[in-house]
Every structure is written in C-alpha cells, then in structure tokens.
N, C-alpha and C positions, 0 to 999 in steps of 0.2 A: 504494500500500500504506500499511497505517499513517496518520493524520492527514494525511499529505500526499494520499491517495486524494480527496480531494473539490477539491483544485488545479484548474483550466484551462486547459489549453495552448493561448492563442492562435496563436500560431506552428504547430503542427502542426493549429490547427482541430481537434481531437478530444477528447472528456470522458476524463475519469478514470472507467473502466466502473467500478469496487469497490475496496475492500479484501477482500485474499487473508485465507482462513484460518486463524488461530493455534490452530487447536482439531484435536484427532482424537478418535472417540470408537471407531475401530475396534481391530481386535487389532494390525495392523501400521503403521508411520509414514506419516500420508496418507490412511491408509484409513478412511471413516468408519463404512461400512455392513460388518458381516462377515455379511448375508446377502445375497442376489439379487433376490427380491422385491422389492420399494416401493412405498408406498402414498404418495400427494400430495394434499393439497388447497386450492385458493385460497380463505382463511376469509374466510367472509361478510362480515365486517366490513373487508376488508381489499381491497375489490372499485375499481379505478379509478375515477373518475368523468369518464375522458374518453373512454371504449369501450367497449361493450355485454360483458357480461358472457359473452357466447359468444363472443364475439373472444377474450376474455382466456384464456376456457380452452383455445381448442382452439390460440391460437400457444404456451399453454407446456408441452400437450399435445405438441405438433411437436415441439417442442426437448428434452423428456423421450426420445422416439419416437428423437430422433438419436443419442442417446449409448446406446441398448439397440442400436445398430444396428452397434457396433463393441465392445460387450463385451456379457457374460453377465450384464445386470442387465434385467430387467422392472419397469416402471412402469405402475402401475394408477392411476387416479384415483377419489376415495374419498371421497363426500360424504355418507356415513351413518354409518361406524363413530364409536365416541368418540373425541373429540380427541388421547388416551391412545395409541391405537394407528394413529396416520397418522405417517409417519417425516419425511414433508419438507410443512413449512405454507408458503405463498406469501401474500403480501399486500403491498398497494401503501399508501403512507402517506405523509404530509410533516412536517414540522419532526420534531415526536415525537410517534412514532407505535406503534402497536401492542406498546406497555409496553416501546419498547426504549431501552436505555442510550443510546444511541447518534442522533443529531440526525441529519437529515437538512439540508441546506445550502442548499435553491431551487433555481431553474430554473439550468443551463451548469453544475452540479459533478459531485459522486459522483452517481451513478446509480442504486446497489443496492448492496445488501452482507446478507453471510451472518453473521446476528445471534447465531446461535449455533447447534450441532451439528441441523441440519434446519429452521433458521429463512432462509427469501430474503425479503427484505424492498425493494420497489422503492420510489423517489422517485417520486410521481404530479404533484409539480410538471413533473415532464420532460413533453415531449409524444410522449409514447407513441404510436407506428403499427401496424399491421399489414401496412403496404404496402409492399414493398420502393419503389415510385414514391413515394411520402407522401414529405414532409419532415418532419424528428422523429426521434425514435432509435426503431429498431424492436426489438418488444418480442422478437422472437423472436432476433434477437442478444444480448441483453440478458439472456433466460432460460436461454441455452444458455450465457453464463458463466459466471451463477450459480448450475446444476446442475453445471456442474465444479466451481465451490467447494465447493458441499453435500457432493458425493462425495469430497471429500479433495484436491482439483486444484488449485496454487500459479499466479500467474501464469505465464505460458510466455515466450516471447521470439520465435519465431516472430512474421513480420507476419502474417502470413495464418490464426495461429491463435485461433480463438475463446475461447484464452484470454490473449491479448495484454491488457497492464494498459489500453492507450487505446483507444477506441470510437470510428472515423471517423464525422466527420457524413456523408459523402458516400460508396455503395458498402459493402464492408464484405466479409467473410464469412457465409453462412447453415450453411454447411459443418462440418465437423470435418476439420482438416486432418493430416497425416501426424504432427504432434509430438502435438497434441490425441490423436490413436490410440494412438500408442504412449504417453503417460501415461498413461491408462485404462488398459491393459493389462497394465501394470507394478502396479497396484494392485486391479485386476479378477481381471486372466490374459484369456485369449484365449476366444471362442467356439470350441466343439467340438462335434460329432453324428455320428452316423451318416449314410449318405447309404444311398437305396433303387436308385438309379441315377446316372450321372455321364453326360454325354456331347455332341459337338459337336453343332451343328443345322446341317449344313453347306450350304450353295447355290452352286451352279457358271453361274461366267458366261466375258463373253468381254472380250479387249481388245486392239485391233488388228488384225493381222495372225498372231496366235498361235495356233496348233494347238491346245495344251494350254490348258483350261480354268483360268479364273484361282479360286481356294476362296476364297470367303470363308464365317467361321464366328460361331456365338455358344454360348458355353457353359451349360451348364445343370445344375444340382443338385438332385436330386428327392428331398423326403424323406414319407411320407405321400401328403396330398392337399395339401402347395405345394411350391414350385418358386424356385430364386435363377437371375438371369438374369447372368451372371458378366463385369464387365469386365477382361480379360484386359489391357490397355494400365494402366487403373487401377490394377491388383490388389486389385478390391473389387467386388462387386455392384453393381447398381443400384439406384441411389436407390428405397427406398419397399417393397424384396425384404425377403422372400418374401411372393407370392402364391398364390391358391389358383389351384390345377391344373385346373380349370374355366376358368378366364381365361386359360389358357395355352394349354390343348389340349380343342377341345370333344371329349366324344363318349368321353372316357377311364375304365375302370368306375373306380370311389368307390374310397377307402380308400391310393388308392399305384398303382405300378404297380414290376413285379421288374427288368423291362430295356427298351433300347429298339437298335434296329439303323435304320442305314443303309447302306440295300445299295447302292453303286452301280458304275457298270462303262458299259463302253461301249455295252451293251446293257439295261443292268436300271438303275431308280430308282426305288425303294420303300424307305419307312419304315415298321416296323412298333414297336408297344408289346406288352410280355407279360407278361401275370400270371396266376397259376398256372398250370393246364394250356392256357392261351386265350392266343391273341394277336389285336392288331387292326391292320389298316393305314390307317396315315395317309395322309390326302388333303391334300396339302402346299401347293395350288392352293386348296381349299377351306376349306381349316384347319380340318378336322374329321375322325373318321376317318370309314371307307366304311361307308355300311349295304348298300350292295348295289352291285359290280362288273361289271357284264352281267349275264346271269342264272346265270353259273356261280359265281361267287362273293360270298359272303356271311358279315357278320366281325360277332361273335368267332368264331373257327376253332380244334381243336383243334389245337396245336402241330405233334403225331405226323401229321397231316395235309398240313400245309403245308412241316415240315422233316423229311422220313420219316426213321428212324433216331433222332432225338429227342423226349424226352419230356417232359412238366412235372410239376412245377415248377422253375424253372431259379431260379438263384443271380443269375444276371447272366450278361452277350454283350455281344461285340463282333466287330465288322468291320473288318477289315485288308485297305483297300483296296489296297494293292503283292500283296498276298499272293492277294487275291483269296477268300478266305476268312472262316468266322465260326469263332471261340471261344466254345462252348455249356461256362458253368459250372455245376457241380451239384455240391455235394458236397464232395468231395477230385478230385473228375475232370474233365477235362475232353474236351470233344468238337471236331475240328476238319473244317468240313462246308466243299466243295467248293459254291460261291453256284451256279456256271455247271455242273456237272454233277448238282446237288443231289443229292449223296451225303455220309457223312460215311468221311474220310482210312480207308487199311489202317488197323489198328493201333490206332484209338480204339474208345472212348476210354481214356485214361490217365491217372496222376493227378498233380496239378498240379503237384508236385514234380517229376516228372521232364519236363514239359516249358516247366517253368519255374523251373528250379535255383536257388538261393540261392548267392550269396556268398562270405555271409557265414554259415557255419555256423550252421544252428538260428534264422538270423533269414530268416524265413518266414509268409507268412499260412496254411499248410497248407493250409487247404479251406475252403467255406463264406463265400465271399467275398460284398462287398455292389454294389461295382464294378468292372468292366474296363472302361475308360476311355481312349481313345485322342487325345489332345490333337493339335490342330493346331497349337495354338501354340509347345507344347515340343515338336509332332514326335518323339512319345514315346506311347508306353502305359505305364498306370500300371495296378496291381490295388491293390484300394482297402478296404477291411477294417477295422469298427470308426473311431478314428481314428488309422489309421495307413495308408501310401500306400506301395508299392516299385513303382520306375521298373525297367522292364524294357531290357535295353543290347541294342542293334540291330545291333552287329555285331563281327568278329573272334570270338576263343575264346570269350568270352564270352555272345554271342548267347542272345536268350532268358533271360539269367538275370539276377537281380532286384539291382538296386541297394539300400542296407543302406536300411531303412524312415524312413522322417521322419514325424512327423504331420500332418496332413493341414490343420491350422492353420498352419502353415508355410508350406507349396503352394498355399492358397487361403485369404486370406486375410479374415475379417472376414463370415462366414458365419452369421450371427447370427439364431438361430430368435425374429424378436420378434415378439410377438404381437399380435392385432388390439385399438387400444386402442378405452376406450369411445367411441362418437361425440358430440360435440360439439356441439348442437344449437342452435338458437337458442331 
C-alpha cells in the first residue's frame, strides 16, 4: 500500500500486486460505482507490447466475467462509445505512463495500481502471461485485483484471496475466494431473481452388498432459456453458470420451461418437463427428450392426458419420493396425485394454505408459486416464490407447515444472472 506498494519481498518471493485505493467516488464508503452496468475499455494506446492484443482482452474480459459472477454488476466491453462514457479504462504503461502522477518502478516491483476513480493502469515492464504454465505474472490474476480496486475493494488479508497485497511468483489464485465474496457483497449486496423451476437431477446407483440404492444428485436453477448447475459442497455454482438451456437439455421448447418431475419408484423412472398445457419426457440415456416412445407415445402430450384429473398450466411440481406422490401447483391450490394409481388424492384439490400451514402467522407465499423444490441435500422441501424460500418441517405437530421464509440468496448462494460477454476474437 502506499509508497511502500512497489517494495520486493525477496524472502517471501512475491511482488507487491498495487497500491489499494484512497478514492470512492460512490454514495456509500468503498463503493465506487452506484450503478450495475459497466462499461471497460483497454485504450488503444495503452495496449502491451509483449501479447497480442486478443490475449489482453479476453484475460481481462475473464477476470471482469469473475467478479459479475458473485454480485449484481455487468460488464460490457466498449470500444466505440466516447471516452466520456466508459466507466473503467485499462492500459499497460512503464516508467510514466499514460498522463499518470504516478511512476511506474521496472521489472520485480508494483505491478498495477488504480490511478484514479476507473483508471487500472498495469506495468508492461513485468512479463505479463496468459498461461497459468508460462512463467511471469499472469495477467489474469493481476486484473482480477485491480477490478476489486476499481470497484471500491481494500486489500484483504486472506492468502488465498485475490485481493491479498503480495502476488506469488509460483501458483496463485485464479479464483475469488470466500473473503473476496463476501466484500463485494457488502458493497454490491447479493444476486437475487426469480427462478422458473428449482430441482434435483437425481441418479441411483449401487454399492456393495446394499439393497437400497445409493442417490446421488446435482442441482439445478432454471430461469428462462439458462440454467445454474449448483455446487451444493461449494455453496456456489459452477464455474462459467449460467448456460443456455439448449446445452443442458436438448429437445426442451424455447423460452423456459414451468416444472420438471422425477418420478421414481420401484417400478417407474421417468423424467418429465412442462410448460403450459404440454409436457415432455426426458430420455435420460439419450439426453434428449423423446420424439416418439413405440408407437403409442408421442411428446409434447397434453398434460390432462398423461396426468388425468390435471390441467395446464401449472405453477410448479414436485415428487415426494417417501410419499410416493406428486404436488401439482396452480394457483392458491394444490393437487396431490397418486404416481402408482395415477389418480389425484379424495379431497383435492385444496389450497395451499391449508395443506401447507404457516407458522408463523401471515408469513406465507399464498398461491402462485415459482418452485417446489425438494433438496436432497437438506432432505427438505422448500416452496420457493419470488425471492423468498419457506422450508416445509417433516415431522411431529408441525408436519407440512412452513418454516418462517429466508430469501433465497441466503439458501443459494451467488446465483448471478451474468450475461454472455462480447467474444474476444483474434
């Protein structure tokens, strides 16, 4: 930090990455942007001379891409508007460089540093890589510092966090780590949406000598036409999420889909998707759904067809494999159908409140829900509405009735709708 940031720590082998921050030019302490947006550009004049100029965009393109992927900020790259209206400029430079106060020091010192409120300014004396194998400091560690500078981010103390003040020669993080999260978030807030469906992709195998089938599961977030593929151990997505729902699921109509069911049982194993009045089943073997099942069956199929007593368009479903059973939502009602006698229960359908009680007085999704989502990993169903999620309790007095609501950025974390940036071409 401070004059000392361009030091070399022989002893620890690692640079001094920058000098942190003294600037905000946001509404709150730290914060620099009070919108969402961003626009970036690496100025012409300001281009390495030791890496092709598509190298340079598209690692500090990645490293932009990293930090929209744990908050609610988009980064566009932007090489036509006036220079007036791009919020974060990039350029590589030595001694002094690009009209800044500030000297740059040669090859083993300061690295980069954030010259002023949307200015990253790198040292092109360093030898800049792209390769995690290369030796040299790689640009993409390097960029993904000095975007947490830009956006108001102090150094951190965490090793492992990419905003740690020293820059190992050797290894490193390409990552954002748990501290790096949680600061952005703190000055961000959290990603938050809607979800169109929620649900396990469950597959049953075997191990040993054991009867019961061992689950294994991977979770999925479906909003539109993409999809996040949820690491539950992590509590974060996967790297590079959300994709389009074509890469996911051939064969699924355009636009979303409303629910998705796995049915399984000792005798039945069928996946189906449904949106509006139609649903379709998934060929789980083929990764596609079916277009033709023998010759009696042929998908998309009218709902009322396939689950008689039910109609479309449905709200969201789910299957409760102990129970044997699926919950058909619509509305403020629900339906609960019998898989193995394909009927639906006396008495339905009724409406959600009553067979799904509240609490806590008045804290309730009522009706018109977006998922019922039954996790294997919290061995729990959750109904999921807007963002906001109520865990439903499994048993005693309580049974069926809904734990007081959390939002759904809480329970799933780092959900981040980031959009596809420009390609990077040579």
């Amino acid at each position: 930090m401070g004059g000392s940031s361009r030091d070399w720590d022989s002893r620890a082998r690692r640079y001094k990455r920058s000098r942190g921050p003294s600037w905000s030019q946001g509404p709150m302490p730290g914060m620099a942007f009070a919108k969402q947006g961003l626009r970036w550009r690496l100025l012409a004049e300001g281009h390495s001379a030791h890496l092709p100029a598509w190298q340079q965009r598209r690692a500090i393109a990645l490293a932009f891409r990293r930090w929209s992927e744990v908050a609610p900020l988009s980064f566009q790259e932007d090489s036509s508007s006036p220079g007036n209206e791009i919020d974060i400029r990039l350029g590589f430079g030595t001694g002094r460089h690009l009209g800044c106060p500030w000297l740059f020091d040669g090859p083993g010192g300061e690295l980069a540093h954030t010259a002023q409120p949307g200015e990253i300014h790198l040292d092109d004396d360093e030898p800049f890589s792209v390769s995690p194998s290369d030796h040299g400091v790689n640009l993409l560690q390097v960029a993904l510092h000095e975007i947490g500078h830009v956006l108001g981010l102090p150094h951190l103390s965490s090793p492992d966090s990419v905003m740690n003040p020293l820059y190992p020669t050797t290894g490193g993080s390409m990552e954002l780590d748990w501290q790096d999260r949680r600061a952005i978030q703190e000055l961000y807030g959290k990603c938050e949406g809607p979800f169109d469906t929620v649900f396990d992709w469950v597959r049953k195998g075997w191990s040993g000598q054991q009867e019961e089938p061992v689950i294994q599961f991977s979770t999925y977030f479906l909003r539109g036409d993409r999809y996040w593929l949820y690491d539950n151990r992590q509590g974060r997505p996967r790297r590079g999420d959300p994709r389009s729902l074509e890469q996911g699921w051939r064969g699924l109509p355009t636009g979303g889909v409303d629910a998705y069911l796995h049915i399984w049982t000792t005798d039945i194993d069928r996946a189906y998707f449904f949106k509006g009045t139609q649903y379709w089943r998934y060929n789980r073997d083929a990764d596609q759904t079916f277009i033709k099942d023998g010759e009696a069956e042929r998908y998309p199929q009218c709902i009322s067809e396939g689950f008689p007593g039910i109609a479309g368009p449905l709200d969201t479903a789910v299957f409760l494999q102990q129970r044997r059973l699926i919950y058909f939502f619509k509305g403020h009602q629900v339906w609960a159908y019998n898989v193995s006698r394909q009927l639906t229960l006396e008495g339905f359908p009724k409406s959600l409140e009553d067979v799904f009680p509240a609490l806590v007085p008045n804290d309730h999704p009522k009706g018109n829900l977006d998922a019922a989502y039954y996790s294997y990993s919290h061995r729990a169903l959750f109904l999921i509405k807007g963002l906001y999620c109520w865990e439903v309790s499994t048993g005693g007095d309580g049974e069926n009735a809904l734990q007081p609501q959390r939002r759904v950025a809480e329970q799933w974390q780092d959900l981040c709708d980031v959009h596809p940036s420009s390609t990077v071409d040579r």
